[in-house]
C-alpha positions as CSV (number, residue, x, y, z in Angstrom):
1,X,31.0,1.3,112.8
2,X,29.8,-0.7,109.9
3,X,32.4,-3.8,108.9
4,X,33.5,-4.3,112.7
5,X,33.5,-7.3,114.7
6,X,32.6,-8.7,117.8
7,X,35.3,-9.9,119.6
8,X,35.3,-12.7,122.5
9,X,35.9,-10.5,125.3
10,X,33.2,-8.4,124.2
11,X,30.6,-10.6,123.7
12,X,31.2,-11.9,127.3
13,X,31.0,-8.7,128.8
14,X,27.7,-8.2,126.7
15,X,26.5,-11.4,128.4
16,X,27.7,-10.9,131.9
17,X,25.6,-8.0,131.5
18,X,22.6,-8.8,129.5
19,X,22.4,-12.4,131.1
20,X,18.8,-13.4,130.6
21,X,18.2,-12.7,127.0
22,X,19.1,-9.3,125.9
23,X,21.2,-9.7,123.4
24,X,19.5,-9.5,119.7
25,X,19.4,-12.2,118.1
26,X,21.7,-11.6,115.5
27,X,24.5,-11.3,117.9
28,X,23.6,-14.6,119.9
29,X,23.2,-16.7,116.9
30,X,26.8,-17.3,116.4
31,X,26.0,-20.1,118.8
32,X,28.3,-20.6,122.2
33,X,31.4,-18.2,122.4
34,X,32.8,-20.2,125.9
35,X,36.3,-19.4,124.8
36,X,38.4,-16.2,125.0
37,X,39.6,-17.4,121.3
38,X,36.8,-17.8,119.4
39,X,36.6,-15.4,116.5
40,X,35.2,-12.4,116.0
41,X,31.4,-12.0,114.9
42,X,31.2,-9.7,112.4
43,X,28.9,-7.0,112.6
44,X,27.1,-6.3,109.2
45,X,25.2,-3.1,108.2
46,X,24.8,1.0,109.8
47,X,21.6,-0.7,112.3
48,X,23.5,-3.7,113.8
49,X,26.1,-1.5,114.4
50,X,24.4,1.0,115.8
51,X,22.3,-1.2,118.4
52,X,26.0,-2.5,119.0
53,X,27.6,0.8,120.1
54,X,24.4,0.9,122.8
55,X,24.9,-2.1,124.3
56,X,27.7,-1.6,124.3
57,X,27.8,1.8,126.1
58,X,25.0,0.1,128.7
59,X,27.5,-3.1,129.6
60,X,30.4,-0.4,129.6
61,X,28.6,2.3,132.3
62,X,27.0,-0.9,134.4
63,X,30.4,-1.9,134.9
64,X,31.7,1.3,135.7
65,X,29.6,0.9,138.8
66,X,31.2,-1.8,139.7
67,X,33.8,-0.3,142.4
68,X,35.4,-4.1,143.1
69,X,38.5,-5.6,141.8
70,X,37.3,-8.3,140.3
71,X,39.7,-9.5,137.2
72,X,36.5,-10.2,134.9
73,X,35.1,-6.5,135.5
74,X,38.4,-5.0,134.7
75,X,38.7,-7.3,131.6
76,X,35.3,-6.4,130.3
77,X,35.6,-2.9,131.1
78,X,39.0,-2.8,129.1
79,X,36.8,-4.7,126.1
80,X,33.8,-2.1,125.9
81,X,36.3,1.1,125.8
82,X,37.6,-0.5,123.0
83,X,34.9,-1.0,121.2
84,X,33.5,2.6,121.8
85,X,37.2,4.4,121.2
């Protein structure tokens, strides 16, 4: 996973998810991603990407258990299988 990036759909679902500071630091130093075009954080080295892929898979299953219909969990759901196909 090495050389990928964060997308803007991503990183909201990591937020919606991780809302009260559980994002490293690395991720949440690309400063405020408010819009769904904002580019892509890049994800740099085997660790980062690693911790990634389990945030990742946390937001993604935490979701899951979501059984509403709300647009936003459909969109981040969408964004986290993605990221872990």
């Amino acid at each position: 996973m090495t050389g990928r990036a964060v997308p803007a759909d991503l990183y909201a679902a990591l937020q919606a998810c991780f809302p009260h500071g559980g994002l490293p630091g690395w991720l949440t130093a690309a400063g405020p991603r408010c819009g769904t075009g904002a580019a892509p954080i890049p994800v740099d080295g085997a660790d980062r990407a690693s911790e990634l892929a389990d945030l990742v898979a946390l937001a993604w299953w935490e979701l899951l258990q979501d059984p509403g219909d709300d647009p936003f969990t459909k969109l981040f759901t969408a964004a986290c299988a993605r990221h872990l196909s």
